[in-house]
C-alpha positions as CSV (number, residue, x, y, z in Angstrom):
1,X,-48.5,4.6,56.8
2,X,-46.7,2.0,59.4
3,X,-49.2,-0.5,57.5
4,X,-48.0,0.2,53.6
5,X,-44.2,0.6,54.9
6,X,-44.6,-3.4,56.3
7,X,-45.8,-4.4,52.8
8,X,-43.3,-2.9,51.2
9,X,-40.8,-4.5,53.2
10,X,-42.3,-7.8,52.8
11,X,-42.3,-7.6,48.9
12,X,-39.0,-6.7,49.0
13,X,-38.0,-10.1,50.5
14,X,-38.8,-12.0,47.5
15,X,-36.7,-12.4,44.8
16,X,-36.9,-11.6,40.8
17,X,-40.2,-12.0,39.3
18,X,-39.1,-14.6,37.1
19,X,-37.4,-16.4,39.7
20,X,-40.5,-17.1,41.6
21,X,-42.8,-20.2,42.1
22,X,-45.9,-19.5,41.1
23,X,-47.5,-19.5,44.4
24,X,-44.8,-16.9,45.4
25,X,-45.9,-15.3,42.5
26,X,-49.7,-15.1,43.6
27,X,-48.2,-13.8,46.8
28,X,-46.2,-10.6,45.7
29,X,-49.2,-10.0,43.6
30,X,-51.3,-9.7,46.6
31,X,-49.2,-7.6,48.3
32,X,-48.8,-5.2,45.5
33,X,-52.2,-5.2,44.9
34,X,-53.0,-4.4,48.6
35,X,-50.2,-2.0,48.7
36,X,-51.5,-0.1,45.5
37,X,-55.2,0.0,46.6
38,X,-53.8,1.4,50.6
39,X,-51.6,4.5,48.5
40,X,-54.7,5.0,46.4
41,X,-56.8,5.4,49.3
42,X,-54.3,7.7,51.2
43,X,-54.0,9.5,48.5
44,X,-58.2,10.6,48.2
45,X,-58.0,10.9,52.4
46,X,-57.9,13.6,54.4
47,X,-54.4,12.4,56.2
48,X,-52.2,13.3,52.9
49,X,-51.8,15.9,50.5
50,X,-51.7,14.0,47.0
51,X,-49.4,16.9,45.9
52,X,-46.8,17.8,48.3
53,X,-47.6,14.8,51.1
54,X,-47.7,16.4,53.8
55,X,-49.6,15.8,56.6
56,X,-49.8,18.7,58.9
57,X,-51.1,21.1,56.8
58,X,-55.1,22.6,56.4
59,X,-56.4,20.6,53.6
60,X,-59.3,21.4,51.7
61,X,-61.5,19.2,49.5
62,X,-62.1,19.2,45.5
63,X,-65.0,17.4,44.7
64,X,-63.8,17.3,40.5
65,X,-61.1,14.7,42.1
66,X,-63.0,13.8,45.1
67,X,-59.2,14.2,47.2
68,X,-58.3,16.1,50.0
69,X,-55.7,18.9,48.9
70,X,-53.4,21.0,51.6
71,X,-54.5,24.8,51.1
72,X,-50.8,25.6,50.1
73,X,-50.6,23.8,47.2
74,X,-54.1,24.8,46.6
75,X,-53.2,28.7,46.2
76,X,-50.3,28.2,44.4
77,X,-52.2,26.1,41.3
78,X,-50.6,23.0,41.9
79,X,-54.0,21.9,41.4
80,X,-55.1,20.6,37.9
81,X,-58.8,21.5,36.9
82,X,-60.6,20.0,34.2
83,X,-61.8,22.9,32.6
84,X,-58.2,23.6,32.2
85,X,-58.1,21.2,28.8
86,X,-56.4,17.5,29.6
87,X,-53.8,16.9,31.8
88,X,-51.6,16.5,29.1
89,X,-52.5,20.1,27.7
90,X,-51.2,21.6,30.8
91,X,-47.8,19.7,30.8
92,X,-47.4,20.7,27.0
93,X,-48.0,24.3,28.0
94,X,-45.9,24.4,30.8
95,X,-43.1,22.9,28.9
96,X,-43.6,25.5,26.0
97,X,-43.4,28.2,29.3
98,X,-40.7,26.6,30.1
99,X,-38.9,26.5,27.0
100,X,-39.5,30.2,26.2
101,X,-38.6,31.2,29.4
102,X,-35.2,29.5,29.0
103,X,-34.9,30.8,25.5
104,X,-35.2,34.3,26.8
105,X,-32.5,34.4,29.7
106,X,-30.5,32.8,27.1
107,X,-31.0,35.2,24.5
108,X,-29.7,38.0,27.4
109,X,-27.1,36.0,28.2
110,X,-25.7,36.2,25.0
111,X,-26.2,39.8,24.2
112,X,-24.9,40.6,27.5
113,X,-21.5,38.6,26.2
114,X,-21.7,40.2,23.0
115,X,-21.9,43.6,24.6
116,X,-19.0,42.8,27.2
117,X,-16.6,41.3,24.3
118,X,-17.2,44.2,21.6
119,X,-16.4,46.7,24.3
120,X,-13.3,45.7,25.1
């Protein structure tokens, strides 16, 4: 991690993109090419949850995404399956979860206010 932290500090030192020779510009997109293949790499190892990042927890593998998951966020679905429909899919359904769930605490907020102000 020490490694990718150093990169990023050294592509920091440059300046805007378009202010760049273009040798500087060959160098930045080294960096951020090695930087991008490291945090790819970390992310199918064993040292890092993909999810959550940690490190210190029991991690088990999933061969579908050939990564290393920690069991928490494994038994509480955080893990996307393809026989689940697209990735996509999912995030539309959760939103439409989401959006019903917020539409019904609403809808008891209101008639809770409506009760309270026709009593009194």
């Amino acid at each position: 991690m020490n490694f990718i932290l150093h990169l990023h500090n050294f592509d920091s030192l440059y300046d805007a993109w378009k202010d760049l020779t273009s040798e500087e510009q060959k160098e930045v997109a080294y960096l951020q090419g090695v930087k991008h293949e490291l945090f790819r790499l970390l992310r199918k190892s064993i040292c890092v949850c993909p999810l959550c990042t940690n490190e210190d927890k029991n991690m088990v593998f999933i061969p579908d995404h050939e990564s290393w998951y920690c069991t928490e966020c494994q038994e509480k679905g955080l893990i996307w399956y393809h026989p689940m429909g697209s990735e996509e899919d999912r995030r539309q359904h959760d939103y439409i979860n989401y959006y019903y769930e917020q539409k019904e605490k609403f809808i008891k907020r209101y008639l809770a206010k409506e009760k309270s102000s026709s009593n009194e």
